[in-house]
N, C-alpha and C positions, 0 to 999 in steps of 0.2 A: 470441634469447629464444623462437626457436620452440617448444623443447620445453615451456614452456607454454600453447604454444596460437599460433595466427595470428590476425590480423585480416582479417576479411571485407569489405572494400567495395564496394556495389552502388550504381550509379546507376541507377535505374528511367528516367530519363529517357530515358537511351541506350542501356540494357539491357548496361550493362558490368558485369564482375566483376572484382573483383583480389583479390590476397592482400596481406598487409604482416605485418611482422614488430610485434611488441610492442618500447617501449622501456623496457629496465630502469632507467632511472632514474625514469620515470612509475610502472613499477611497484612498484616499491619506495617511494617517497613516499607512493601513493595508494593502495596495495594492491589494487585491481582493482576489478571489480563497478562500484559504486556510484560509487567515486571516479577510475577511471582514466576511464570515459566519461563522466564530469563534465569533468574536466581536457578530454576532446575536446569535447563541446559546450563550452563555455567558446571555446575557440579556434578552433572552426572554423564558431561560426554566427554571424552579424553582428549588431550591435547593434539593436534594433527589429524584429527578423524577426518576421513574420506566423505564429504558431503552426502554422496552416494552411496554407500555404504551401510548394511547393516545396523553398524555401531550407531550410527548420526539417529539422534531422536526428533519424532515430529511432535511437536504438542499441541492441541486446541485448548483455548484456556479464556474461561468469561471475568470479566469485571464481578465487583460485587453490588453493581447498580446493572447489570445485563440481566433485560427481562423483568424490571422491576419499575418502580412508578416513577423516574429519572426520565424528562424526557428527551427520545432520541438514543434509548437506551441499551439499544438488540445487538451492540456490536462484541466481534469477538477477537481474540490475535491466533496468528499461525507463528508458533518459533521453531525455530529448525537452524542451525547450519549452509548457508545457500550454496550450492553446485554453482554461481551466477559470479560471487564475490570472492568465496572462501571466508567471508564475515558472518554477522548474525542478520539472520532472518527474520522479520517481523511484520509481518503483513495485518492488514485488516481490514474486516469486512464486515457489512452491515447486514440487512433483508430480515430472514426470521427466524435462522437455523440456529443461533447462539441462544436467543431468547428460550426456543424451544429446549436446549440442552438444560436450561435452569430449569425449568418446567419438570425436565424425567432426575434433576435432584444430582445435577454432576457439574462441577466447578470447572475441572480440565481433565482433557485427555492426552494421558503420553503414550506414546506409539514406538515400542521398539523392533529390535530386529526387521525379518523378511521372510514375509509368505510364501511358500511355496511356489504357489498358483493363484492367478487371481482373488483378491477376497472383497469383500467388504462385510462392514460391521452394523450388527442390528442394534439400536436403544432402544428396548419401550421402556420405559421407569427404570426399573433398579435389575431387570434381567438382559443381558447383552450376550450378542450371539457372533460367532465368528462366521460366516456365509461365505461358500461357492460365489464368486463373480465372475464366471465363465458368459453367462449370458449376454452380460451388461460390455465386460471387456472389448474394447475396440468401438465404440459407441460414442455420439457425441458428451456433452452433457444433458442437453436436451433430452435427445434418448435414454438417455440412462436415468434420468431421475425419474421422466416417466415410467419407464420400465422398472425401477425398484419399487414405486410407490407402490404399482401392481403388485411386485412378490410381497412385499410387506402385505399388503392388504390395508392400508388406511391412506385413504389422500391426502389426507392433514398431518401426515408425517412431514419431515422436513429433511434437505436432502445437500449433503455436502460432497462433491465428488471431480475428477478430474475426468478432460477431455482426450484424445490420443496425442494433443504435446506432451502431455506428464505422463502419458502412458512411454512416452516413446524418447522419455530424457530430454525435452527441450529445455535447457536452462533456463529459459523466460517463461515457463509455465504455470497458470496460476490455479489457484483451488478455486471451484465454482459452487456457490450456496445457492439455494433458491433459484436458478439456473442460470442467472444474468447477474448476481454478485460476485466479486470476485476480492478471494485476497491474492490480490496480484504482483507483486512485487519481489524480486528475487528469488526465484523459481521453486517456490515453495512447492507446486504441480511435480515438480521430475523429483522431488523427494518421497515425494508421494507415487507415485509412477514406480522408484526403485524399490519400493515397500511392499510391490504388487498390491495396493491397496488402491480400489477402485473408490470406494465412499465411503461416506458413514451418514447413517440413515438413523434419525432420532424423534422419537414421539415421545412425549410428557405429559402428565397428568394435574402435577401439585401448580401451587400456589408458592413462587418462591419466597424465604424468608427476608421478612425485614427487622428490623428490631423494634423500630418507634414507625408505627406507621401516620400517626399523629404527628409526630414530627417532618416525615416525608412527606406530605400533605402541604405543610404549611411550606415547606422551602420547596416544592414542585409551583405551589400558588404564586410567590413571587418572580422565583425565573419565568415561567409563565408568560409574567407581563413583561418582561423583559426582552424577549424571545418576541411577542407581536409588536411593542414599540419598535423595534430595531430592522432598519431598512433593508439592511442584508438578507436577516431572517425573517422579516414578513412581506418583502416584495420580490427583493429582486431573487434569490433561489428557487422560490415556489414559482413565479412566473416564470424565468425564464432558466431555470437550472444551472449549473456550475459556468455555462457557456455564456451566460450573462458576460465573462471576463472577455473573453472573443477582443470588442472593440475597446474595450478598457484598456486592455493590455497593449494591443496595438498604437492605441494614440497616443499611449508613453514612449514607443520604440522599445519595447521590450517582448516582441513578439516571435518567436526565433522561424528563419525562413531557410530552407532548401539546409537545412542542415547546421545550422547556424552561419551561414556566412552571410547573412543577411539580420534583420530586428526587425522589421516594417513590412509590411503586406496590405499593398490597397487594395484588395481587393477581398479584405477581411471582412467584412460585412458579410461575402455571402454563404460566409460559413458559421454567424455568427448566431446567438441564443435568440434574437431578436428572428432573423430569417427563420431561424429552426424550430420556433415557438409556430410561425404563419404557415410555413410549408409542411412541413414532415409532424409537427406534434399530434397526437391523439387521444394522449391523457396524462395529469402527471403518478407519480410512485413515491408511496411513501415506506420506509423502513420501519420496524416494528417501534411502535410509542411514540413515532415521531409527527411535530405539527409543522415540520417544515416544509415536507413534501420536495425535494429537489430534485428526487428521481424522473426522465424523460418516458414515455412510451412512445416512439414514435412508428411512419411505416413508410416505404419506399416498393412502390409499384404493388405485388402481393404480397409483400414481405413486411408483416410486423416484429417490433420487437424492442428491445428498452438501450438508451443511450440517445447516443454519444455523452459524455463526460469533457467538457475545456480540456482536458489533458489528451483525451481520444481524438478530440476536433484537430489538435494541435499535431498532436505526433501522426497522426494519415495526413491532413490537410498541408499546415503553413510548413511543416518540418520538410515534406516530400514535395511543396509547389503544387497543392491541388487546390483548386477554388473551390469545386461543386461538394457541397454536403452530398448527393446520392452515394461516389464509393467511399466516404468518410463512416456513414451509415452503414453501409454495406460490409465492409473492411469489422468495424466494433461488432455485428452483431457473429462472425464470424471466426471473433475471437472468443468470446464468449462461447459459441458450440465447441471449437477448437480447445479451449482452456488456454489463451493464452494474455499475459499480459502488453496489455493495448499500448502505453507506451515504451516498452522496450520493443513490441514489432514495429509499431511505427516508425523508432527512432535508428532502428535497426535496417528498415528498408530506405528511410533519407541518406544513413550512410553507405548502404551498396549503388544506390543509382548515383551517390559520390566516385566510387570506386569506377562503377562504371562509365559517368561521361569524363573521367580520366583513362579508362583505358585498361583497368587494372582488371575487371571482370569482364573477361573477354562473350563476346555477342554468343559464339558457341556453347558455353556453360548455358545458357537460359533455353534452352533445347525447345525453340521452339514459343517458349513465353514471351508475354511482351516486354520492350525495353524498357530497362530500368533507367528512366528520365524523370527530372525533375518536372512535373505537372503532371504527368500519368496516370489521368485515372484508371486504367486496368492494369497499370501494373503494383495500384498498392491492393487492387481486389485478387488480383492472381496469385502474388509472392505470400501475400497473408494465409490466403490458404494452403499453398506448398509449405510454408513455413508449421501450419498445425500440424499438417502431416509430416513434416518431417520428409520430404521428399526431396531431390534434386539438389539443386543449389539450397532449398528450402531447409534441407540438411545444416548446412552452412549457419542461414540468417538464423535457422534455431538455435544456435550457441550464443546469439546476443552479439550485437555491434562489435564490443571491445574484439573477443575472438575472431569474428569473421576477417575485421581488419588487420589485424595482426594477420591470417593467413595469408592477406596478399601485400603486406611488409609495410604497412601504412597505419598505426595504429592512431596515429593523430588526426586521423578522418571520424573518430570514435566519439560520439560525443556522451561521454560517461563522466562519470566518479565512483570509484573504487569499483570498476566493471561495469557499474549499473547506470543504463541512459536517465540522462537530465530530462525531467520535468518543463513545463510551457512556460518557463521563465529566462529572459536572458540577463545571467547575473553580471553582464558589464552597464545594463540599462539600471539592474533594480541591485544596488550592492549587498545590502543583507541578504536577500536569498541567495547571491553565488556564498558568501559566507558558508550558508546554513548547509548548502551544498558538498562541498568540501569539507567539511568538517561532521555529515552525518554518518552517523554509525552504522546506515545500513547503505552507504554510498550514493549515489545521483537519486535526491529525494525532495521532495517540499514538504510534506503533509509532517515531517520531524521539527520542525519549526517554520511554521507559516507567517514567514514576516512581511508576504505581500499582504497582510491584514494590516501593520501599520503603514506602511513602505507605498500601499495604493490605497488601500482600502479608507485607510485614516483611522482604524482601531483595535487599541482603545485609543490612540491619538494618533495625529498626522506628523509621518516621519517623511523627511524629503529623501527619495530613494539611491542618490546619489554621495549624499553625507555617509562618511563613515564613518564621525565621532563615536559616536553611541551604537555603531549598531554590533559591537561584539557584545556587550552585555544586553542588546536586546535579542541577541541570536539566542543566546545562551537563557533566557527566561524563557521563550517561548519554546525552546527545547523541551527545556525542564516538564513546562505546563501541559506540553503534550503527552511527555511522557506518562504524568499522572492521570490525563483524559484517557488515554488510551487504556492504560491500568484499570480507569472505573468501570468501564464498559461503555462510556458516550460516546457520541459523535463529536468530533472536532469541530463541526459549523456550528455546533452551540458556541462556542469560543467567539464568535464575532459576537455576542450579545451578554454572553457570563465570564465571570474573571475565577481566579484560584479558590478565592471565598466561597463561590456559587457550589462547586464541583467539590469542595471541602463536607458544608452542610451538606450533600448529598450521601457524600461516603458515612461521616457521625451519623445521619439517622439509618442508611440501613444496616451500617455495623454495629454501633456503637463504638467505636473507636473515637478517641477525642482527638479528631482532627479539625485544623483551622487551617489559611488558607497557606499559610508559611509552612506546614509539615506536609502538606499536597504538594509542593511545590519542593520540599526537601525529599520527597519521594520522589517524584518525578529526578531530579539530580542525582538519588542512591540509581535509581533505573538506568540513568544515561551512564554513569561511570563503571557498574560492572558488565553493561555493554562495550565499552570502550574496552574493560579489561579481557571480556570475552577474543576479543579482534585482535589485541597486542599480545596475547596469549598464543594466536592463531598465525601469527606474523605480519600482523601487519606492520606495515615501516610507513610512519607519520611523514618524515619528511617527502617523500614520495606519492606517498595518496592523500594526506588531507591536500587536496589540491583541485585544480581546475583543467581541462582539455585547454593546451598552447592557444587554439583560438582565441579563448576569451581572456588569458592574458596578454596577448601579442599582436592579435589581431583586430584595431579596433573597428565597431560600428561602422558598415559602407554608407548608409544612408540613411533617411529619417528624424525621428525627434532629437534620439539617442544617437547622431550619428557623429564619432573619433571616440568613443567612450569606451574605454578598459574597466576590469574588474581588479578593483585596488586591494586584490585578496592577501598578497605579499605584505600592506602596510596593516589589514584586520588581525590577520592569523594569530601574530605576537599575543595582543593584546586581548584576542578569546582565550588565549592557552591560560591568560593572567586570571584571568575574569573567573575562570572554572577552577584556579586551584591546582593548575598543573605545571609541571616544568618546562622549560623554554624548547625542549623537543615533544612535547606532545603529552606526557606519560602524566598520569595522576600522582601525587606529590604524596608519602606517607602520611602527613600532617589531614590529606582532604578522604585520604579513605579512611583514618581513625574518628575523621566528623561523622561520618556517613556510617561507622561501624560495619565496612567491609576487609577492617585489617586487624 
């Protein structure tokens, strides 16, 4: 199975390398990415392992359409263990450094043990070097990838590396590609950090394999059309980028304010895609093969640089009470040098200026800084940066909302799931997403089933966002579907314009594997449930965490569109458990792991 790609193993401990071949019956069940290096962690890290820890493995692992003629096709996963959760880890990120990894002829990298001393890793092709990262260490991202491309010697190398949060154990730490990618989510950065593994640094030569490239051809040609017909993906993302949602979301009352105890923000326009397209944009960004272009470039006084992201707008902006886009801007690009992820700081600092205008973070702690208040624009540019460094209180917000509040005995100021802060959706306005919420695998997440696609977007059809007939077996497909996207190596926004089918013929022509759009979608479901068993393995307790922050069950809606509205998650829950095949406490049923062939 080489001509897909090798497997890379590094033990930093001993400073070995080896190659391995891919096995095609993993690949084929799990499709790659996301689920084939699930399937390895799963099997090869032990029960209770210390996130941080030696033992805990990192993996980088491509689809079998990354870097290939799919388009939108350069994305990669991060699985690891999160220090964030104690759950599974799986982040993902787009730019050029996955595409590049198929280029030098390597599918995934597993990363064990712990380096001595700073390191990072060379790829050109087929020969990989363990490297001194003495120079680099302590550096931002910025600097660092500059400063590697130099020791490498090639510009067009491509550069995957952590900022001084992962250096310095920030649970919310994210890995940064290309210098402004990030897989951000569940502090994939401080696993890396604890690895003493500063980068990894890849240049490529080949032309990765496809099988029928006559056949990729022809099903590239028709998503294609599909892809510019569709108003999401030919208008509104390329113009005004993810932040398009800004006023969308708002005028439903699902826009979460000062921490959630609010939905509505009027004064959402001026932080909105529309403003940030006229004021601050400079160019847009596209990811490797992609005609979407949703990526921002924008600049604020001398300061260039790429972002905001709807979820970055959100978590500095409407979460913490900021109107003005400048420290919104400022705050993302910050995270990014920092390596950290944008909405767990964000949502992290909505909850300390909670703490604080109750009382619980006393003015002394901030030595000096400014107050932690709801509308503050220097205090989400200040704490953002203590927070990269790891400094001060910054020490603190670096551990992630849940912990911080729990220190000062108020953990229902938290606005998570299974540790990890909620995304720019408020699931008592939009029900399926609090669903999808509570019940992801990697806890407070969207992008594991994006059902504000039917729920606002209206595709592939308009769900009214408050029904919650249907929306556990709508959760639970769009799970599934994601799972398999993520697997192939695409991007998710193709999803507003292709279905299972489209992402099925992608995977048959460059494997060869005879898949159709029900075994894409039976993969994506094998991927979600040995994640699930990865977490009940780990401890998790269902009854306990598939759940929501008391807020949004208890506390309905103050004002707005959405305003006395709960999240009817208590009446969903049953009947996703039913939908998935599992038992009335959470657990997969023998009957649904012998479909799936994980028992």
């Amino acid at each position: 199975m080489d001509k897909f790609g090798k497997v890379l193993r590094v033990n930093l401990s001993n400073g070995t390398v080896a190659s391995e071949s891919l096995c095609e019956k993993t690949l084929k069940d799990y499709i790659g990415g996301r689920g084939y290096a699930t399937k390895v962690l799963y099997d090869e890290v032990p029960k209770g392992t210390d996130p941080l820890s030696p033992e805990n493995k990192l993996i980088f692992a491509n689809g079998p359409l990354t870097g290939k003629g799919a388009p939108s096709a350069g994305r990669y996963m991060v699985i690891t263990k999160s220090p964030l959760t104690g759950c599974i880890a799986s982040s993902n990120s787009g730019g050029f450094w996955g595409a590049e990894l198929a280029r030098a002829g390597w599918f995934m990298i597993i990363l064990e043990g712990k380096a001595a001393k700073p390191v990072y890793l060379w790829i050109n092709d087929d020969k990989v070097e363990i490297r001194d990262a003495a120079a680099v260490w302590g550096k931002d991202s910025h600097a660092a990838t500059d400063a590697l491309l130099e020791a490498v010697g090639d510009s067009k190398a491509k550069v995957t590396c952590i900022g001084p949060a992962g250096e310095r154990l920030s649970k919310i730490a994210a890995i940064m590609n290309d210098k402004n990618r990030a897989a951000g989510r569940s502090g994939v950065g401080a696993v890396m950090g604890s690895k003493n593994l500063k980068a990894v640094v890849v240049k490529g030569s080949a032309r990765p394999y496809v099988e029928n490239q006559d056949e990729m051809k022809a099903v590239l040609a028709g998503a294609m059309e599909k892809l510019k017909t569709n108003p999401v993906t030919s208008q509104g993302l390329p113009t005004y980028g993810t932040a398009v949602l800004v006023n969308i979301i708002n005028q439903l009352g699902g826009y979460p304010k000062n921490n959630w105890q609010g939905a509505y923000f009027p004064e959402a326009d001026t932080q909105s895609g529309e403003t940030l397209a006229k004021d601050f944009l400079t160019k847009r960004y596209s990811c490797f093969g992609c005609p979407i272009g949703c990526g921002r470039v924008t600049k604020v006084g001398d300061r260039e640089g790429e972002g905001p992201e709807y979820e970055t707008i959100f978590a500095f902006g409407v979460c913490c009470g900021v109107e003005r886009l400048e420290p919104i801007i400022e705050a993302n690009y910050l995270c990014n040098e920092y390596g950290l992820d944008t909405i767990s700081a964000g949502v992290t600092i909505a909850a300390a200026m909670e703490l604080y205008e109750k009382g619980l973070i006393k003015k002394e702690e901030l030595e000096g800084g400014p107050e932690l208040r709801f509308g503050s624009d220097d205090a989400v540019t200040y704490w953002t940066k203590k927070m990269g460094l790891v400094e001060g209180l910054g020490k603190k917000l670096a551990e992630g909302s849940y912990r911080l509040c729990e220190m000062y005995g108020h953990p229902e100021f938290s606005m998570t799931v299974k540790k990890q802060e909620m995304p720019a959706y408020d699931g008592r306005a939009i029900q399926g997403i609090g669903l999808n919420y509570a019940t992801s695998n990697r806890g407070g997440c969207h992008v594991r089933g994006y059902t504000i696609s039917p729920e606002v977007l209206g595709l592939p059809e308009k769900l009214d966002p408050v029904d919650i007939s249907t929306k556990p077996t709508w959760v639970m497909i769009f799970q599934n579907l994601t799972a398999a996207i993520d697997a192939s190596g695409m991007c998710l926004f193709t999803s507003f314009a292709l279905g299972a089918d489209d992402y099925a013929a992608f995977l048959k022509a460059a494997t060869g594997f005879d898949y159709d759009g029900a075994a894409a979608l039976q993969a994506g479901d094998r991927i979600w449930n040995i994640e699930r068993m990865f977490n009940l393995r780990e401890g998790l307790d269902p009854a306990k965490e598939d759940t929501l922050p008391d807020r949004l069950l208890k506390e309905p809606i103050p004002d707005g569109p959405s305003k006395g509205m709960l999240s009817r998650l208590p009446e969903m829950l049953p009947e996703y458990y039913k939908a998935r095949g599992w038992d009335e406490k959470g657990v997969p049923t023998d009957a649904k792991l012998q479909e799936l062939g994980l028992k």
